[in-house]
N, C-alpha and C positions, 0 to 999 in steps of 0.2 A: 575487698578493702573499702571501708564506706569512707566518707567524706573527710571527717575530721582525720582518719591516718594520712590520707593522702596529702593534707597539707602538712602533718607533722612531719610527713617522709620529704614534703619539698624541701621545709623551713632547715632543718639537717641537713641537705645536699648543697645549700645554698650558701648555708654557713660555713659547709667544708670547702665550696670554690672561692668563698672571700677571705679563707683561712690561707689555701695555698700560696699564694705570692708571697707571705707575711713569712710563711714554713718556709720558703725557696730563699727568701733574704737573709732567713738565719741561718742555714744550711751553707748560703757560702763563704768558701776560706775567705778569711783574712788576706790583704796583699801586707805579710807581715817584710819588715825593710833591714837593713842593714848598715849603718854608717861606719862607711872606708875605711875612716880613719882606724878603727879596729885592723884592717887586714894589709896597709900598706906595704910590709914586707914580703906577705905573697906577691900584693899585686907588681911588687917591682921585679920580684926573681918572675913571675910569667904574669902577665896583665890577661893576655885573652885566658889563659887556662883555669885561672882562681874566676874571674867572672862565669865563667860555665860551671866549676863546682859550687860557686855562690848559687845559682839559678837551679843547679839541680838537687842542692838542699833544700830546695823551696820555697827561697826568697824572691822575690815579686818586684821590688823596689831596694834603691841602693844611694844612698845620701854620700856626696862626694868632698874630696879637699879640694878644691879648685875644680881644675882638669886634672889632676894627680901630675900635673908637670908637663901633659901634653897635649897635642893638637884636640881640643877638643869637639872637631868633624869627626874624628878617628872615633875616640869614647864614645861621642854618641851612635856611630856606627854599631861597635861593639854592645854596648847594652842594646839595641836593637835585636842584632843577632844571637843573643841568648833572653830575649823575651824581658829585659829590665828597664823600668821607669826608671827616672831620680825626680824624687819630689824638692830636695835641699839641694843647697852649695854651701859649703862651711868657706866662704872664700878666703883662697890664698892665692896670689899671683905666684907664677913659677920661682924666684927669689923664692917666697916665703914658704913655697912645697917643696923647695928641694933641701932647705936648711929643716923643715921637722919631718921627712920621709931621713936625715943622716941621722936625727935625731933617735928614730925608732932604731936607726941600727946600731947606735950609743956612738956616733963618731964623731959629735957634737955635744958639748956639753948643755946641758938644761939653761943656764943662765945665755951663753952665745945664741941658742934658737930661739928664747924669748926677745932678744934684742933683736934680731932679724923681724920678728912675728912684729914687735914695738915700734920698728922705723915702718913699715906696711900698713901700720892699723895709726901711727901718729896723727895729729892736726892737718900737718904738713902733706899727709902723703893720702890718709883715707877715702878724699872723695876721686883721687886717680886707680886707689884700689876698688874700690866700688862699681868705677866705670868699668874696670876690667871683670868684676865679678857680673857684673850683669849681662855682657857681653857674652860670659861663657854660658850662662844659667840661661841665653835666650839659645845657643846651641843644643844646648844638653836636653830642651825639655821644661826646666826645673819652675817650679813656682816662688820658693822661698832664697831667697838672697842675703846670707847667715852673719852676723858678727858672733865668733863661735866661743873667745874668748876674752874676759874683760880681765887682764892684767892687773897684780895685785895695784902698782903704781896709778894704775885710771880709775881706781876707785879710791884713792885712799884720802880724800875728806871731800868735804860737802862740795867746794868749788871745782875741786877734778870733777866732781859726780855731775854736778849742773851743767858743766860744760859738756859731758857727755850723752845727758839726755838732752840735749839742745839738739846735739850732732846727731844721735837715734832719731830722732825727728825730720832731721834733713836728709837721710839716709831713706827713712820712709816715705817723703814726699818725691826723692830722686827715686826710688825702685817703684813707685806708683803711676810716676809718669811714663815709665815704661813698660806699664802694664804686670809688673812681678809685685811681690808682698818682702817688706825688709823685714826678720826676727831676730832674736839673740839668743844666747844656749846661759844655761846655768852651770857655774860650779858651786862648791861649797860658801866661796868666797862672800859672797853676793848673799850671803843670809848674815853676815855680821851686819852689827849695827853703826849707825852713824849719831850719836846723840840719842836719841830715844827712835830713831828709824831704822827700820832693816833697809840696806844699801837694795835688795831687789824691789822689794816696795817702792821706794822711791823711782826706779825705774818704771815697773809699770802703773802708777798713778800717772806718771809726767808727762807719759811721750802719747803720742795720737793713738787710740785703742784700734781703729780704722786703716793703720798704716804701719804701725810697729808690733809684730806679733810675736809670741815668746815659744821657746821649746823647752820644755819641761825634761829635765833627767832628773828620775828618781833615785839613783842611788845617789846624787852628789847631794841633794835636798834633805834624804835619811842621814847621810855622813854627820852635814850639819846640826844634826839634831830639827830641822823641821819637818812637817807633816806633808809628803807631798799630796796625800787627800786633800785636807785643808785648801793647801794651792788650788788645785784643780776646780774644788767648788767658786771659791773667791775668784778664780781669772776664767770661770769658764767662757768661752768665745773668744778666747783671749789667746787660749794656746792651743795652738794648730797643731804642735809635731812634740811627741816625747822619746827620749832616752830609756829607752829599758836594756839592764844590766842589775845583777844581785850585787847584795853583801852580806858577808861572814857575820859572823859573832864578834871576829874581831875588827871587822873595819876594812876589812880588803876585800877589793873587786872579788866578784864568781859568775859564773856561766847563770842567767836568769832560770829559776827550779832549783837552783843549789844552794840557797842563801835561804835568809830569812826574811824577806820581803813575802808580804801578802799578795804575788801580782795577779792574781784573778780579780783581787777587790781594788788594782792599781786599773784596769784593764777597765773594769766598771765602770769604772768611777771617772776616765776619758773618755770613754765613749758616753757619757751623759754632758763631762764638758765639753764635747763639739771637736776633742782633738781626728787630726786629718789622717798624722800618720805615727805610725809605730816604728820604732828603728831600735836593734839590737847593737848594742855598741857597748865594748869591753873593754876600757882605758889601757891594761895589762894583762896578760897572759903568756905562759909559757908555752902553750897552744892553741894562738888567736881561731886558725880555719877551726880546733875541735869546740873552741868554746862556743864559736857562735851554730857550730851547728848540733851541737846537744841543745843550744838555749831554741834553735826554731823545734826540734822534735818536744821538747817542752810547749811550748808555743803550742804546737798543731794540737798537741794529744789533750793540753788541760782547757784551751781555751777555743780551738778552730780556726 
């Protein structure tokens, strides 16, 4: 071997040791997640037992409703023992978990559990929920401290909204001083317009980009007719945590892989905006445990 091979032979070996760690980052899983709220009715007929079938479908991480109504020493116990993070709290104080867990089992009507969910999230009552949400999110783990949803009434013109992103604000600088991050979730809702403004726009120009962080679900953003690509490019660093969940042809929830969403290029296209975490959440189903775990065997097999 004269000279020039032998540095050719180096230059090639050297390149393949700075290639490895690069090869070993892409090689590993995803810690793909799962939000609760999809499986409340398992978890109330067995709590520990759907958390172990949760875990050993392959899910990693487990985004919660509160404490799901209880001691949240116990929970955090429990996802210890079957190997789960929780990145999110979608917060609900017990009141407000126990009126939308009768609600999945339909023994409350939709408008009664918004009214519950409405006096917990009011003027009046929010920064006592908050203290509570934080409270639990510093037992649990959690990073993200959720307003999960924005009631059609708290959005519905410009002075509700302003008063809101004031209070998004105050929620951020209260979850920062204790060291968590405050976000909010999207529905559909939140893409109508106000005047010439989309009502979510307005939200993330207003409130501190450093203290109020957003979760992105893509199916309620397609529902609405907008791009959740789009999004993700415009808010990148912005949203830390997305919703993944398909939809039909015709507009109804599906197990992610079963719909017509693009989610390999939904999948892309977060991991360039900086988002943290991935959570599989299925609004309805006739088979919450089978949907979500046909959507992680989807998950592992197209994406990793």
């Amino acid at each position: 071997m004269n000279r020039r091979e032998l540095l050719q032979l180096s230059a090639v070996s050297l390149a393949g040791l700075a290639a490895a760690p690069a090869l070993a980052r892409a090689r590993k899983p995803r810690r793909w997640g799962v939000q609760a709220g999809t499986i409340l009715k398992a978890l109330e007929a067995d709590f520990e037992g759907t958390l172990r079938a949760v875990a050993a479908m392959g899910y990693k991480e487990i985004g919660t409703t509160g404490s799901f109504g209880r001691d949240p020493h116990y929970v955090r116990a429990q996802f210890d023992r079957f190997g789960l993070t929780s990145p999110n709290n979608h917060v609900a104080p017990k009141a407000t978990y126990d009126s939308f867990q009768k609600w999945v089992r339909r023994e409350v009507s939709t408008e009664a559990n918004r009214a519950v969910y409405a006096n917990s999230f009011s003027f009046d009552h929010v920064h006592a929920t908050f203290e509570d949400g934080i409270r639990t999110s510093k037992i649990l783990g959690q990073k993200y401290v959720m307003w999960a949803i924005l009631l059609p009434n708290q959005i519905a013109d410009r002075p509700t909204i302003d008063k809101h992103i004031k209070l998004f604000n105050e929620l951020g600088d209260m979850c920062a001083r204790e060291g968590l991050t405050f976000a909010f979730h999207n529905h559909d809702r939140e893409f109508a317009k106000i005047g010439n403004d989309v009502i979510l726009d307005l939200f993330l120009d207003n409130t501190d980009p450093d203290k109020v962080k957003f979760e992105l679900d893509f199916y309620w953003a397609t529902k609405a007719g907008a791009d959740p690509l789009a999004y993700l490019k415009r808010y990148a660093g912005r949203t830390k945590l997305c919703h993944i969940k398909d939809i039909t042809a015709t507009g109804d929830f599906a197990a992610v892989g079963s719909g017509t969403l693009d989610v390999p290029a939904l999948i892309k296209a977060s991991d360039d905006a900086g988002i943290e975490h991935f959570l599989v959440e299925i609004d309805r189903s006739d088979d919450p445990m089978g949907a979500i775990r046909s959507s992680i065997q989807y998950l592992r097999k197209t994406i990793g």
